[in-house]
ChimeraX commands (.cxc) that place a marker at each C-alpha (Angstrom):
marker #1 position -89.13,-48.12,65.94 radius 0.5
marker #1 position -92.01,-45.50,66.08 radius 0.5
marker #1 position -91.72,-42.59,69.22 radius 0.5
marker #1 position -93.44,-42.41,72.35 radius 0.5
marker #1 position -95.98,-40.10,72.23 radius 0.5
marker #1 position -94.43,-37.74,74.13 radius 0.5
marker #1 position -90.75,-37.77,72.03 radius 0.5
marker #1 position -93.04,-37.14,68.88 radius 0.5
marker #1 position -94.94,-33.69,70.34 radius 0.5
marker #1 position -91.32,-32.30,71.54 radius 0.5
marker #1 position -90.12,-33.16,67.61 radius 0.5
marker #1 position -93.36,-31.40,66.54 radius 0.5
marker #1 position -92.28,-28.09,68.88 radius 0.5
marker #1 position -89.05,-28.24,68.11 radius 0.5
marker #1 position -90.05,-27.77,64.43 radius 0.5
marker #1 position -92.29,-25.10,65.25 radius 0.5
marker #1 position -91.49,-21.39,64.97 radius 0.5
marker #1 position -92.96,-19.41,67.43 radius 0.5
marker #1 position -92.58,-15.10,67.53 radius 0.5
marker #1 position -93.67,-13.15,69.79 radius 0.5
marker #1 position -96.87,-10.80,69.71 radius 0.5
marker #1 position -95.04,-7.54,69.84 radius 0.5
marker #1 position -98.60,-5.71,68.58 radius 0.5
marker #1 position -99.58,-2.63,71.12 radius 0.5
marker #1 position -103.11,-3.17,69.80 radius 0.5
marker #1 position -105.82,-2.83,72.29 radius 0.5
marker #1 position -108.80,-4.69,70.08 radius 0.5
marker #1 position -107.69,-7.57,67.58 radius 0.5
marker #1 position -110.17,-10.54,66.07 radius 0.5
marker #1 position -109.05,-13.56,67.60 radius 0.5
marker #1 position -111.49,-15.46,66.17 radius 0.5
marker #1 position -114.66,-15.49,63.56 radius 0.5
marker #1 position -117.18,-18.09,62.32 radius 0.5
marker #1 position -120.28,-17.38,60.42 radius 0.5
marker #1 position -122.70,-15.14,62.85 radius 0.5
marker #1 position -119.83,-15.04,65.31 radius 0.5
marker #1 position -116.63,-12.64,65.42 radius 0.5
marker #1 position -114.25,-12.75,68.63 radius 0.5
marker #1 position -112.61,-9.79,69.20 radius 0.5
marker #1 position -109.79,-10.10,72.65 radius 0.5
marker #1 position -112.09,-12.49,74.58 radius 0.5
marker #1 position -115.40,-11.74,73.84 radius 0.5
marker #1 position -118.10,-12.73,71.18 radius 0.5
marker #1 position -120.10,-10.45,68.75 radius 0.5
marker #1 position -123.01,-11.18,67.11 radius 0.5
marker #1 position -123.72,-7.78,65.63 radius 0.5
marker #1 position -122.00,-5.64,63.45 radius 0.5
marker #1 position -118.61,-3.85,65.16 radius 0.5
marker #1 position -116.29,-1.07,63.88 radius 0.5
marker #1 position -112.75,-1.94,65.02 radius 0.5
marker #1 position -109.10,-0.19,65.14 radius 0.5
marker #1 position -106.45,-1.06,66.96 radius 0.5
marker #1 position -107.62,1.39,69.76 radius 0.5
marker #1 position -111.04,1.73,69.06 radius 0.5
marker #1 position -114.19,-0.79,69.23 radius 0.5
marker #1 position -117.47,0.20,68.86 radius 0.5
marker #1 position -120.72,-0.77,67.80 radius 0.5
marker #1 position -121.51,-0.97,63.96 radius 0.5
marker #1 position -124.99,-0.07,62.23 radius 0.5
marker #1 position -127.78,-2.21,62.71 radius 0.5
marker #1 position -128.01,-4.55,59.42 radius 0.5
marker #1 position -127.63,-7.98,58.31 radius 0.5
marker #1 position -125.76,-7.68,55.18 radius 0.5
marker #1 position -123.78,-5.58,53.47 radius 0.5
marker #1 position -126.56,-4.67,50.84 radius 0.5
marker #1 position -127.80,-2.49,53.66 radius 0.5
marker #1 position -125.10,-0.19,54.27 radius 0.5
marker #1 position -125.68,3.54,53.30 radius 0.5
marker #1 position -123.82,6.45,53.04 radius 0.5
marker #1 position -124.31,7.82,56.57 radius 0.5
marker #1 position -122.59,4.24,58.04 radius 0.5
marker #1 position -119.67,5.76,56.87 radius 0.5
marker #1 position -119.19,8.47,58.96 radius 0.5
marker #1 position -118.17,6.31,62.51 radius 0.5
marker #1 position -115.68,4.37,60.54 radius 0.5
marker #1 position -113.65,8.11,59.13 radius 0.5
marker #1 position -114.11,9.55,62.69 radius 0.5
marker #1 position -111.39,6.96,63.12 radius 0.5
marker #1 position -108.67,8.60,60.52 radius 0.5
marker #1 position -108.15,5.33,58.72 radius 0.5
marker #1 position -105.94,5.60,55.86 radius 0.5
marker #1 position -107.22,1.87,54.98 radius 0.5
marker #1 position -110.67,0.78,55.58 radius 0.5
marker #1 position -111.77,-2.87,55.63 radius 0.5
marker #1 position -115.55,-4.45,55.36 radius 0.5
marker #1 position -116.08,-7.66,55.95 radius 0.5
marker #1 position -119.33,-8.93,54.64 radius 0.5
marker #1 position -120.15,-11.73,56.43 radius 0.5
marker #1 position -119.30,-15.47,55.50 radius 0.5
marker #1 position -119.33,-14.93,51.99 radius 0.5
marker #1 position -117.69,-12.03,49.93 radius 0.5
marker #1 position -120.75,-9.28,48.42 radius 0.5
marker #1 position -120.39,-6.00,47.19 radius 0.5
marker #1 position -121.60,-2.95,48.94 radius 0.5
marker #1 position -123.59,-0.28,47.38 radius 0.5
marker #1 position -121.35,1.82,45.42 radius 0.5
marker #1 position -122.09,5.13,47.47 radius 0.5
marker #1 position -120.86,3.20,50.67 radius 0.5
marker #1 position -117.54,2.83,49.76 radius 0.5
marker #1 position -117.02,5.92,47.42 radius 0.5
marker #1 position -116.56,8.10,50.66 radius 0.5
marker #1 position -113.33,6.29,51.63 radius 0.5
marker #1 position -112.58,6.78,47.96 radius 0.5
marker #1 position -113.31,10.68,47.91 radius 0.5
marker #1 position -111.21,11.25,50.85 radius 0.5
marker #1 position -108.41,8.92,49.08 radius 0.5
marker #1 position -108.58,6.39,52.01 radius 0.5
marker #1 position -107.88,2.92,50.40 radius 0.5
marker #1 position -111.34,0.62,50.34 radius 0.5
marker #1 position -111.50,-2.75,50.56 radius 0.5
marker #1 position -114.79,-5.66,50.78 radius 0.5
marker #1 position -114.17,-8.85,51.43 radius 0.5
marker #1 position -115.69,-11.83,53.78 radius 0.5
marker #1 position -114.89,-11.43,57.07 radius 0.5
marker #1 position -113.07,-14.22,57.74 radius 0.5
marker #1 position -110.14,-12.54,55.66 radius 0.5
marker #1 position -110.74,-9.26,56.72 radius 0.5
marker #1 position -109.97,-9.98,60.36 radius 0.5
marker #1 position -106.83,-11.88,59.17 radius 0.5
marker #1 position -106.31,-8.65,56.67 radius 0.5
marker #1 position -106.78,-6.50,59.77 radius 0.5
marker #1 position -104.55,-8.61,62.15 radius 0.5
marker #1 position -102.30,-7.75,59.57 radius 0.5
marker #1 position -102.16,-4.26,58.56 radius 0.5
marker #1 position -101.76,-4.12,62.71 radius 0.5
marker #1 position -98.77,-5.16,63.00 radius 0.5
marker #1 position -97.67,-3.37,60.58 radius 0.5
marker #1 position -98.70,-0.02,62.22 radius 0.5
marker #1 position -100.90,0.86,59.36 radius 0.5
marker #1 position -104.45,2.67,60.80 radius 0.5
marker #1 position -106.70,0.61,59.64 radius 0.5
marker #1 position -110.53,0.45,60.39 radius 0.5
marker #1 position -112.96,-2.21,59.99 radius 0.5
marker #1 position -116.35,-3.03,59.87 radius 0.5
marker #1 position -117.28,-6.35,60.41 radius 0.5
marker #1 position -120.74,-8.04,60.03 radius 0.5
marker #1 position -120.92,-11.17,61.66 radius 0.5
marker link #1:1,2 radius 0.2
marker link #1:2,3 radius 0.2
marker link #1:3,4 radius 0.2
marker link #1:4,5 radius 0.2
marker link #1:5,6 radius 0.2
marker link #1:6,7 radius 0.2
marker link #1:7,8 radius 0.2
marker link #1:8,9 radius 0.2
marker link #1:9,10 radius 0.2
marker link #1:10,11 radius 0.2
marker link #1:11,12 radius 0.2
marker link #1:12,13 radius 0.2
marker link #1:13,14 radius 0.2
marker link #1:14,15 radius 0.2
marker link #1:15,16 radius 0.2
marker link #1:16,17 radius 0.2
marker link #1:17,18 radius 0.2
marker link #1:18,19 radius 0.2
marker link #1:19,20 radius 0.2
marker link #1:20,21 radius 0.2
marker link #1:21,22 radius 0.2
marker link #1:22,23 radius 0.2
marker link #1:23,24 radius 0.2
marker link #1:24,25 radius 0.2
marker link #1:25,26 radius 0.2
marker link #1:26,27 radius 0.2
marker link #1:27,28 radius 0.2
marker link #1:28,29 radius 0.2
marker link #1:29,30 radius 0.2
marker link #1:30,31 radius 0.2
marker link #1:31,32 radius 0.2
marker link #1:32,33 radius 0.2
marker link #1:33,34 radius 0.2
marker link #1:34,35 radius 0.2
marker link #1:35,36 radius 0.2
marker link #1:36,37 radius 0.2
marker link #1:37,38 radius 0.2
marker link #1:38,39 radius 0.2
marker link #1:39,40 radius 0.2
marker link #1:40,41 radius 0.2
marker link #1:41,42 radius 0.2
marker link #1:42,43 radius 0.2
marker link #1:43,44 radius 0.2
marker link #1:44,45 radius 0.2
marker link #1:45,46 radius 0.2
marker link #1:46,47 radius 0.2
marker link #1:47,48 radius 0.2
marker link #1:48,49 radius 0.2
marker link #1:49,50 radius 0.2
marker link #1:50,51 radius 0.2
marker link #1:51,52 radius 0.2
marker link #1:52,53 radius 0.2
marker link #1:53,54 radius 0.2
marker link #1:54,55 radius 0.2
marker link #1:55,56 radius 0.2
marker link #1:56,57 radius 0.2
marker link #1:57,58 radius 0.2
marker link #1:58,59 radius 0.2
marker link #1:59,60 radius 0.2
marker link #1:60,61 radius 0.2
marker link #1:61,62 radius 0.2
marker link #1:62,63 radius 0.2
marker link #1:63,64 radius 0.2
marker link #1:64,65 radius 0.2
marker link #1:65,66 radius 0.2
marker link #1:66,67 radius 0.2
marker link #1:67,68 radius 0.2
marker link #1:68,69 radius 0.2
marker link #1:69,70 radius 0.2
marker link #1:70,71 radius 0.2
marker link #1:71,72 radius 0.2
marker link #1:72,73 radius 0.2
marker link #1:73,74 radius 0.2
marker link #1:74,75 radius 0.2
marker link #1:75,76 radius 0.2
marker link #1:76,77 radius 0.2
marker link #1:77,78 radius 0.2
marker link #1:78,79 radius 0.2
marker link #1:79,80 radius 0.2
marker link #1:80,81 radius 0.2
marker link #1:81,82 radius 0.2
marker link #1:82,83 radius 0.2
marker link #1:83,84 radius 0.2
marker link #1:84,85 radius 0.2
marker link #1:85,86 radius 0.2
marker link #1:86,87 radius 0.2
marker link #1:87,88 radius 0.2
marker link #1:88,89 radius 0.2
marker link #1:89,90 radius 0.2
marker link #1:90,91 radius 0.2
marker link #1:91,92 radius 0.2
marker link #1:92,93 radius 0.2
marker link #1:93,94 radius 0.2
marker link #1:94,95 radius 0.2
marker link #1:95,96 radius 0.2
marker link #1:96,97 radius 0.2
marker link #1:97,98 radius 0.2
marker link #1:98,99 radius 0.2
marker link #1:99,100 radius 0.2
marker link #1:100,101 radius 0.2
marker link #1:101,102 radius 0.2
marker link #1:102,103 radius 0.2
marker link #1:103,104 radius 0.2
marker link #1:104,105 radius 0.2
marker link #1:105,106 radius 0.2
marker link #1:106,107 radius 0.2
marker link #1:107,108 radius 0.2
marker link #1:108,109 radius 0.2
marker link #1:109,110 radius 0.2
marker link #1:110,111 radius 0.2
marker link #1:111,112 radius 0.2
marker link #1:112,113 radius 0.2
marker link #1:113,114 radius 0.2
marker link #1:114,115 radius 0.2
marker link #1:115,116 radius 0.2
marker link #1:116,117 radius 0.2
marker link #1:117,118 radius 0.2
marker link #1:118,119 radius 0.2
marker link #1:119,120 radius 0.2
marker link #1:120,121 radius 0.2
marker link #1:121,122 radius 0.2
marker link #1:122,123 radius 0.2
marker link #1:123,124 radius 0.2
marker link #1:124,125 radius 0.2
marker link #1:125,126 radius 0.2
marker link #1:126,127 radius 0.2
marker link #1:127,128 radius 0.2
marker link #1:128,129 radius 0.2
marker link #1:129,130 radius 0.2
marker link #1:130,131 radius 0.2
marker link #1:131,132 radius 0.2
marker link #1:132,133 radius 0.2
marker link #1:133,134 radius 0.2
marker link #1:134,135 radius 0.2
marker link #1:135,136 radius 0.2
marker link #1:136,137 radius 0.2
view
């Protein structure tokens, strides 16, 4: 005999393993799709530099092809010891002068789409690592 509706969300919940946000984080993504990141409850549609204390806004380009050397300097006035770009929906390369001043100062560098690096960020969060992003929408 197949369950009531009801009888077959409470087997769903009961499956379910919920933890608790224990993250002190002020500013987390809680959301992104192309042109569009969330960040707590409110929408971006330009580029943002994000900690976990820290939100401000990014340098005014469209892609990641754009960035120059001087964007660099808001994201390491954050002390990041990891620094994340996310490039938009799809993953592209920076130009190589871009990220080689994370890599001078031996601050780990990493590009990827920006759907995984809010999840990356979310991440490294919790884990009490300072990380910094830049995310273009």
């Amino acid at each position: 005999m197949a369950k009531s509706h009801p009888e077959a969300i409470l087997d769903i919940l009961e499956s379910m393993r919920f933890t608790r946000d224990t993250s002190t984080a002020l500013y987390l993504p809680r959301a992104y799709r192309p042109g569009e990141i969330t960040i707590n409850e409110t929408c971006y549609r330009t580029p943002v530099i994000i900690s976990a204390s820290a939100l401000e806004a990014g340098p005014a380009i469209g892609e990641a092809a754009s960035l120059l050397e001087s964007h660099a300097a808001p994201v390491l006035a954050l002390d990041p010891e990891v620094v994340l770009l996310g490039t938009g929906a799809q993953h592209t390369f920076p130009p190589a002068v871009f990220g080689a001043q994370f890599l001078k100062k031996s601050i780990g560098f990493e590009a990827m789409s920006t759907a995984a690096a809010c999840r990356t960020f979310s991440v490294l969060v919790s884990e009490q690592r300072r990380v910094v992003a830049l995310l273009l929408p």
